[in-house]
N, C-alpha and C positions, 0 to 999 in steps of 0.2 A: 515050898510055899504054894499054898491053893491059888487054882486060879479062878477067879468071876466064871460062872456058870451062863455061860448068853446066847440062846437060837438063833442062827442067820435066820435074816427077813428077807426073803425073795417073795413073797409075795404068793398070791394064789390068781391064777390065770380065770379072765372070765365065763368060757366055757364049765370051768370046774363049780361057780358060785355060781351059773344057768342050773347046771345040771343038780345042787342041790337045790336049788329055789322051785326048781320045776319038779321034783322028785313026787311023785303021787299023793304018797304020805304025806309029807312036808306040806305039800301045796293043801292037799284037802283039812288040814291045820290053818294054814294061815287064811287060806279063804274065807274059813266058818267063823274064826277072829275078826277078821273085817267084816263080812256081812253085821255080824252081831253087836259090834263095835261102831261100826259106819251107821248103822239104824239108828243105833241111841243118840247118837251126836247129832245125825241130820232131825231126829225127833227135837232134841233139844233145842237144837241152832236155828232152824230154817223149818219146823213142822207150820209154825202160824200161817209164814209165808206160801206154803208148800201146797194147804186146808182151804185158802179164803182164793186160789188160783191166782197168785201172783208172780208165781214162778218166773226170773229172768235169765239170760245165759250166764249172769254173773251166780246164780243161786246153782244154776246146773253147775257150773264150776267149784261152788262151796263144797256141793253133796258129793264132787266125784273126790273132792281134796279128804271127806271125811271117810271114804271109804278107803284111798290111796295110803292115806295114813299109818293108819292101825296093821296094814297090809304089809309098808314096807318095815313100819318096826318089830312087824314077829319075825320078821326074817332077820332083819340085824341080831337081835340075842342070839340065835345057832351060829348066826355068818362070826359074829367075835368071837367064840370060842373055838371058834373051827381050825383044828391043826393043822399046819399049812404042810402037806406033804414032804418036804424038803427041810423042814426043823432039827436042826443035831446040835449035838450040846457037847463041846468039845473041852474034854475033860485034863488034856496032855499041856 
């Protein structure tokens, strides 16, 4: 009789998910995402505001949130696929 095929989940330590996030490559990806992404939002969102100087700490908090955004989701796509070194798939 087969048995279900299923990778222990230990998890991946956060040193391991720094060191991709921070990885040169990676980073200079995700950053050029967000600049590029964070521009067009804060253009869209908060440009009137931004143009006629009405700027509030609540608008400086919008535009750092439109940049944060787009930043932490390029990282989530690699980070979920990312095989978690300790994965075995016990066949017996």
């Amino acid at each position: 009789m087969a048995r279900t095929i299923r990778p222990t989940r230990t998890g991946v330590g956060v040193w391991a998910v720094l060191a991709h996030v921070l990885h040169p490559a990676h980073l200079r990806r995700t950053v050029t995402i967000a600049l590029v992404v964070g521009t067009l939002l804060t253009l869209a969102n908060q440009g009137d505001v931004l143009l006629a100087g009405q700027a509030t700490a609540a608008t400086v908090l919008k535009v750092a949130t439109n940049y944060l955004t787009p930043f932490a989701v390029s990282n989530l796509g690699p980070l979920s696929v990312r095989p978690t070194p300790s994965a075995a798939t016990d066949l017996t």
